[in-house]
Each structure stands twice: as C-alpha cells, then as structure tokens.
N, C-alpha and C positions, 0 to 999 in steps of 0.2 A: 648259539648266538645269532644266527640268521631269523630263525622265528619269528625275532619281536620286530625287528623291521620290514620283516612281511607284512605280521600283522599289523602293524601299526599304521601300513602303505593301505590296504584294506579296508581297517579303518576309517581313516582321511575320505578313500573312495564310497564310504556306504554314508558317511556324514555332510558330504558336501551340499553345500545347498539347503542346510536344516534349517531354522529359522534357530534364533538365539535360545529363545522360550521355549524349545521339544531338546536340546542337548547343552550340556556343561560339563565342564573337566575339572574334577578335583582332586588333589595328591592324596597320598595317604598320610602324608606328612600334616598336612591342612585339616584332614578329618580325626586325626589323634589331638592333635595339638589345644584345639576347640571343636571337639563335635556338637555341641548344641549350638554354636555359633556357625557351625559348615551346614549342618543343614538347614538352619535356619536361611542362609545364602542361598543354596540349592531352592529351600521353597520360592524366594522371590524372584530367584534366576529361571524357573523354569514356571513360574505362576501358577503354584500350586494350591494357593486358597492360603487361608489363615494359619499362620503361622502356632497361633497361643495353643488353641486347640493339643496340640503335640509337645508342647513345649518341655512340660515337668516329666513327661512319661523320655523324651530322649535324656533331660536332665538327671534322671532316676536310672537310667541303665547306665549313661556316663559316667555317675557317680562308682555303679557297681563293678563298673571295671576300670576304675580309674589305678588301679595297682598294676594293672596289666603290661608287661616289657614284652616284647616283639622278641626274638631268640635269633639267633645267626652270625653267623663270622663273617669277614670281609672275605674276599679272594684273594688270593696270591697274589703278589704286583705282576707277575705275568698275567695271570686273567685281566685284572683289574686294568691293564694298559688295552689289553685285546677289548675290554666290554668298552671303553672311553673311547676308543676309535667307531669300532664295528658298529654303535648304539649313538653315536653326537647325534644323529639329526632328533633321536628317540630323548636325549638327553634335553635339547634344545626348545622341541615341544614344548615340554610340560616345567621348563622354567628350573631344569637341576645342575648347578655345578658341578665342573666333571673334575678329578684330582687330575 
C-alpha cells in the first residue's frame, strides 16, 4: 500500500512543468469504455497529427476485443477501508470515488 503513493509523489515530481501537449492522464475506465473515442482524445491532447489515418485500424481491434471482462475480486472491507484512506490523494487525482 505505500508504493503507489510514492510512485505517484515521483510522478507529480518527473511531470511538473510539462507543457499540456507532451503528457495526459487517462483512466482505464475512459480507455475501455470508448477506446477509439480515448485515443482519438489522446491524439488531440497531445497533437499527434491526424487522427483518421488510425482510426478503423483502433476501431477493428476495439471491435476484436470488445467481449473482453477484466477478472478480480474486490478486497476485504478491511483492505478495502485501509486502500481508501492510505490511497485518497492517489483516489482524488485521477477523478475515482472511494466507497
């Protein structure tokens, strides 16, 4: 449980000062949900050239894995209370409601 708020302090510190256009932050939630609509975000976020170019080829794998479910169980309400404390600011970031 320590890790990710290290890393994520680390982070913060190697990112500061980037310009908009060289870094973006997207969930994983955001890139399932619509991946040819995230990256297609991603190219304009980070001014990647023409979007169309890529477009049917992300559209065609998206399709190929659009059966695809993620596997895993929740934690224990004990974890589960220890990761919503030791993790808020890691929570607060990236925009995720904590139980």
């Amino acid at each position: 449980l320590e890790d990710r708020p290290r890393y994520e302090a680390k982070v913060a510190e190697g990112i500061a000062g980037l310009p908009e256009d060289r870094l973006t932050v997207m969930t994983y939630e955001q890139l399932v949900a619509d991946p040819c609509g995230a990256c297609e975000t991603l190219y304009r976020k980070l001014d990647l050239g023409d979007y169309e170019p890529v477009r049917q080829a992300i559209a065609a794998d998206a399709e190929k894995r659009r059966d695809y479910r993620a596997q895993g169980r929740e934690p224990s309400p004990a974890w589960r209370g220890r990761i919503d404390s030791e993790w808020a600011a890691v929570f607060e970031r990236y925009g995720y409601q904590r139980s």
